[in-house]
Each structure stands twice: as C-alpha cells, then as structure tokens.
N, C-alpha and C positions, 0 to 999 in steps of 0.2 A: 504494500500500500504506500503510494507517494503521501506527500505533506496533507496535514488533515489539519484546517482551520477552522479553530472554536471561537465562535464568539460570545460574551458573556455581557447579557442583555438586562440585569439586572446589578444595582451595587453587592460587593465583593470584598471580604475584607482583603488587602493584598497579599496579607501572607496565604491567602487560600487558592490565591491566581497562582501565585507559584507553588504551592502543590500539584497544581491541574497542569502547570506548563513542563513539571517534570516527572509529569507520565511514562511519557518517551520522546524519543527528537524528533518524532515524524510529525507531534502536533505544535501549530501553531498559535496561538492565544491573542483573540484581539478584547484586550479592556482598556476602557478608555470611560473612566466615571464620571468626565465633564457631558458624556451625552446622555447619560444617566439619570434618574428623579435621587436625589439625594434622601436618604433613609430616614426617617424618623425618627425610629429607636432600631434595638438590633433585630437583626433578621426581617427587615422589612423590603418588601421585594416588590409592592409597588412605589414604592416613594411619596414624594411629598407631591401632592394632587394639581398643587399650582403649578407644577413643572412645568414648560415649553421650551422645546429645542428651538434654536434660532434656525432660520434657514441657510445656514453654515453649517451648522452642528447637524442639521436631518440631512445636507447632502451628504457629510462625511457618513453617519449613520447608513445611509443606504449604503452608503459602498463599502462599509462592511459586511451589511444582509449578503451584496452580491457576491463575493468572494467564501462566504458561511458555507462548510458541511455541517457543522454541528451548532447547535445552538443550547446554551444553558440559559433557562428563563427566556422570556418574549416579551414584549412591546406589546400589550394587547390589541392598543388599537389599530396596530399595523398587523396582527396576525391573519386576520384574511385575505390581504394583498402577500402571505410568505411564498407561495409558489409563483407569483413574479417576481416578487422582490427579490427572493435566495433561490436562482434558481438550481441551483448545486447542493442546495437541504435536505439531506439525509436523516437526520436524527434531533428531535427537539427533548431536551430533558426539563420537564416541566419541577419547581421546587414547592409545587402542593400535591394534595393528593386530590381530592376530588373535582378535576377538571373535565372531567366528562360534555356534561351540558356546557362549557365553553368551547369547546373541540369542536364537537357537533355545528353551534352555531357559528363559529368559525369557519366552518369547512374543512379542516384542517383533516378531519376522518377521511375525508375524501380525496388528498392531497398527496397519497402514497409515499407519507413521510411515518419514517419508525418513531411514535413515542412512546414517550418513559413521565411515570408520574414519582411521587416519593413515599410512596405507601411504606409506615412504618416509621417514617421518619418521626411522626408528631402523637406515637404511641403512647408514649412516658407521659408525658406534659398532659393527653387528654387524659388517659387514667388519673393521673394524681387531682387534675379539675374535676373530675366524676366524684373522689373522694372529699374535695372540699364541698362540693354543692350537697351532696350524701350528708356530712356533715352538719353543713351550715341548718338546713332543714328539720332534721333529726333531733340536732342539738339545742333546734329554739332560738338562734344566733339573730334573727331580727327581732325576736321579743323582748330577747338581752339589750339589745342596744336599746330598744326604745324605753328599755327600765334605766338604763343609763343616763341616756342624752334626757328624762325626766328627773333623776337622780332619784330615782327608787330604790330600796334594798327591801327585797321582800326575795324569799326561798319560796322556791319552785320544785317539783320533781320532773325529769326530763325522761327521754325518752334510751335504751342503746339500739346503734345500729346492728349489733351481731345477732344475728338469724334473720332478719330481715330478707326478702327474698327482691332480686333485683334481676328484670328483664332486659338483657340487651341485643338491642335491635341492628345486626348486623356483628357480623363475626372476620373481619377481615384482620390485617393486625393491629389495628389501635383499638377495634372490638372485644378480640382473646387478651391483651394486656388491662384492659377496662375488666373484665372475666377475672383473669388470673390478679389483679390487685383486690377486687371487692371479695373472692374468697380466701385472698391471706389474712384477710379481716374476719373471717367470720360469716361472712353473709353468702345464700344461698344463691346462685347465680343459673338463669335458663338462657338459653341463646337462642337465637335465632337467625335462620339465612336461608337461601332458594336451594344449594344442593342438600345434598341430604348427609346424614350426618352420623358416622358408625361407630366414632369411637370421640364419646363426650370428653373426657377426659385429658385427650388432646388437645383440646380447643380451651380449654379452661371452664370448661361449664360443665354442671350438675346434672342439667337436661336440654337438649337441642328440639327444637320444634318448625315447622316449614311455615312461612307469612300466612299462608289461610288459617293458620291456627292463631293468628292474631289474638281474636274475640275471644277466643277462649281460655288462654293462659292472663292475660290483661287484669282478670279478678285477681290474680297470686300474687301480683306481682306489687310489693311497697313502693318499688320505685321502677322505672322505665325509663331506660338510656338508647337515644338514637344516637349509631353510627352506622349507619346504612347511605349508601349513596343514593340520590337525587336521578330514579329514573320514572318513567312512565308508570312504575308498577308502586313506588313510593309515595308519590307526591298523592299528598293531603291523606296519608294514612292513617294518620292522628287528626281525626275529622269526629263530630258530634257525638254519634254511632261508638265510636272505640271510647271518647273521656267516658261516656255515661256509664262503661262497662268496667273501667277502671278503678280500682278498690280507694273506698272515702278515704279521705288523707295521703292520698299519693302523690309521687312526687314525679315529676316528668323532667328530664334531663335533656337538653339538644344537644349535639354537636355534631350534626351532620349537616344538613341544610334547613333552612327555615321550610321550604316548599314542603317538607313532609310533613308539617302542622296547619290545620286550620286555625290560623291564628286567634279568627271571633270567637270561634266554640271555644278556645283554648282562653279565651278571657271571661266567658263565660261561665269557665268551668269554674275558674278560681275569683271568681266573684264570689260566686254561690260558694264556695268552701268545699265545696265535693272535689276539687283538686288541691291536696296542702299546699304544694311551693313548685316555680317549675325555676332552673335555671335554663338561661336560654344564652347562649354562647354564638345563637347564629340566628337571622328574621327575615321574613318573606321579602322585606323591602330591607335593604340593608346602605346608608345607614339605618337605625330602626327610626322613623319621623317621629320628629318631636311631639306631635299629639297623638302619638300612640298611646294608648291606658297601660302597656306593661311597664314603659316606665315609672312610673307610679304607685303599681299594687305593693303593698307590703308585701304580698308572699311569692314574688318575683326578683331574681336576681339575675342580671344585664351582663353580661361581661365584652360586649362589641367585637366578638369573630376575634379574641386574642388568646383562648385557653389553649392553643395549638403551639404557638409561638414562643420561643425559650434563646438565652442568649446563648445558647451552644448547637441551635436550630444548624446555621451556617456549616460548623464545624461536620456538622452530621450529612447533611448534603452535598458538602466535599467528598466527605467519606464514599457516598454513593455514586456520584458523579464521577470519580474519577476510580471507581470500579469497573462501572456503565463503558467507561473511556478505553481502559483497556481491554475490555472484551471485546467495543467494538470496531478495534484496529487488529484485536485476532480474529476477527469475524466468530466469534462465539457468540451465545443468544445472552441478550441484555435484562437485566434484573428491571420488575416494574414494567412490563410493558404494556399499557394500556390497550384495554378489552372490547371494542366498541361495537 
C-alpha cells in the first residue's frame, strides 16, 4: 500500500496526532486546528457552535477532503457533499457511537465508504451515570436538597438500591457494562435486545428477553435504562401504553436517544407520580427548549447529552483509531464497523 493520508476533522490533542502519525511511514497526517471549531471543554468534537471558517480557511479545508483516504471525525455539514469532496475516501472513523440516523440522512450509507463508529468507547462513563441517576433517585437526593436549600433537619428513612430489579434496554457494550456494574451492586438486572440470547450470563444479565416482551417485563422492573439505538423499530417505544404498565415509582433512565421516548406521556407520567424520577441525559429536540416542563419537575434530572463524555474520552479513541489504522493498511477487517 502506497502513502495513506489521514485527515483529522475534528480538535486533537497533539500528543495524540503523533501517536496516529507513528502508526507506520506509509501514513500521512493532515491536522491543522486553525480550520477546526475550537473545543469547549475536553473531548468535545463538535466545537464551539459560533465557529466559521473564513473563505481561506474552507479552501485550504477542501483540499485537504481532496487528497483524504481516511478521515477521523467529519464536518457535518459538509458530510453529504464527502463523495465529491474526498473523492479518494475510503474509511471515515466516526468518534461516537450512535451515528446511524446521521449516516442515513447523510447519504453516507450509500457512499460505499467503510465506516467505523466507537462503540464501547463511552461504556465506563455511561454505567457509572446509570449509577448516579440509580442513586440520586433511590436515595431521595432532591428531597435532601430541598431540606437543605430550606435549612430543614428532620430524619427521614430512605430507600437501598440492592435487589432492586433494573431493565436495560439494549445490550450492546455500554448496555453489558450498565449490566455488569448494577449487579456488582446488588441489583437484579434483565436485558434486553432483537437477537436472541443463550447464555445470560455472558452478557451481564440475570434474564434476557426479545423487544415484544417489552409490556411484559416493564411491571418488574424498578428502574429502566435505555441504551438501545435510534431505529424505526425504537423510536417512541416508551410511549403512553408502556409508562402506564410500568411499576408506581419507577424510574426511567435515557441514554440512548431522546426519539425513543414520548416525551408528553413521559411528562405526564411524572406529573401524576406514577413515574418517581427519570434522568434524561438525551431529548427529542436537543438542545432541550427552554419551555420544556422537564426542566423544571423536581423529579427530573437534565444532564445535556454529557454523561458519555470523560476527559480521557480522546485518549480512548486514539486507542481505537489507530488500531482501526493499522489493520486497515494490513487490509484486515476493522473493529466497529457500522451495520446499516
């Protein structure tokens, strides 16, 4: 294989470009952060929103797309002009995981370009948020404070979360690590996913079940954790129909996409009290508008699409990336390869 030029389409800390650059000598590395949305905090891979390349900066940009076989991270809004823009793009290694429905509307499925998503990468960080929101719920942590911020001292008896039973919707890897963290605690854990499933145990789960059994397991369950991806068969699964079957005081957990929630029923629900607390980590409209009622409810907690995101995200992505990199200069098959 002659010289293989990377380009990296998103900020990079640079000790991590030179990890990537000494892969091997065949590849070439173009980063250049002034074309770049400059990062917010760490691991932030769209940048700062105000960004605009001047029309200097988008020609040099382009003529890097033109020269690109590989791409780390993308330009969104230039991703559906990638097959003329790069037209030597081979492999796009995308640094989230559930990019699906952007692919799609992109075109990019259709682009006979190999991608790669980071499934796995943001496993640790959502288990450990599944454990705080489990927590915060369980343990009365908004009553606490409003006893506080009133300067109340009055004893309460709380609740434990061990035996507790927790459904999680979607068994991919941040699904089994979500699994395998809530029964090193104690709690009983059922999984759920479309293939079928022979040896629980594997997976981190107690009991495996197929999505038509939704309704049925939804009474057992104390709490419900979505990590299932955003497809036709998903969206609005947690609709009217599923809260009302859902056990009183339960607690709903997202961190998959907002689309898999009806949001009204879901405000509904915890009006009325028939739902205890949801943490919502992702919203149908995102950002969530400001006259949304979740911001609001006491027994909602918001965390703006950041339980994913940790400052050693990058490091981990390198990790992958320049795994991806070397198998795909041995022509070997690439880890993550999106399923569409």
């Amino acid at each position: 294989m002659s010289t293989v030029t990377v380009t990296i389409a998103s900020y990079l800390e640079p000790a991590f470009v030179r990890r990537i650059e000494a892969v091997d000598p065949r590849v070439h590395v173009q980063y250049h952060p002034d074309l770049l949305a400059p990062p917010r905090f760490a691991a932030d891979h769209s940048g700062r929103p105000d960004f605009r390349r001047t029309e200097e900066q988008q020609t040099r940009f382009l003529d890097l797309l033109a020269a690109t076989a590989v791409l780390y991270d993308v330009d969104r809004p230039l991703a559906p002009r990638l097959p003329e823009l790069a037209p030597r793009l081979e492999w796009i290694q995308f640094t989230s995981s559930g990019v699906g429905p952007f692919v799609r509307n992109a075109g990019l499925d259709r682009a006979g370009i190999l991608l790669t998503n980071a499934a796995g990468i943001h496993a640790v960080p959502l288990a450990e948020h599944v454990l705080l929101s489990l927590l915060y719920f369980v343990k009365g942590v908004p009553a606490r404070r409003r006893d506080q911020h009133a300067h109340v001292w009055e004893r309460t008896a709380g609740r434990e979360l061990r035996g507790m039973t927790v459904l999680v919707v979607g068994l991919g890897a941040v699904g089994q690590e979500v699994a395998r963290t809530c029964r090193a605690i104690g709690l009983r854990v059922i999984g759920m996913r479309r293939r079928p499933v022979t040896d629980p145990e594997a997976l981190h789960v107690d009991a495996a079940v197929a999505p038509d059994q939704l309704h049925a397991v939804l009474p057992e369950a104390d709490a419900v954790v979505l990590i299932a991806p955003h497809t036709p068969d998903t969206e609005g699964m947690i609709d009217a129909a599923a809260l009302a079957v859902m056990k009183p005081g339960a607690i709903l957990i997202n961190i998959a996409r907002g689309a898999l929630v009806e949001e009204p029923a879901l405000v509904a629900a915890l009006r009325s009290g028939h739902l205890g607390g949801a943490a919502l980590d992702v919203a149908a409209v995102e950002p969530l508008p400001a006259d949304s009622p979740l911001w609001d409810l006491p027994n909602v907690l918001v965390t703006a699409h950041s339980a994913s995101t940790v400052d050693v995200e990058n490091a981990r992505l390198t990790d992958l990336f320049c795994d991806n990199l070397r198998r795909f200069l041995d022509g070997a098959p690439l880890r993550n390869v999106l399923a569409l």
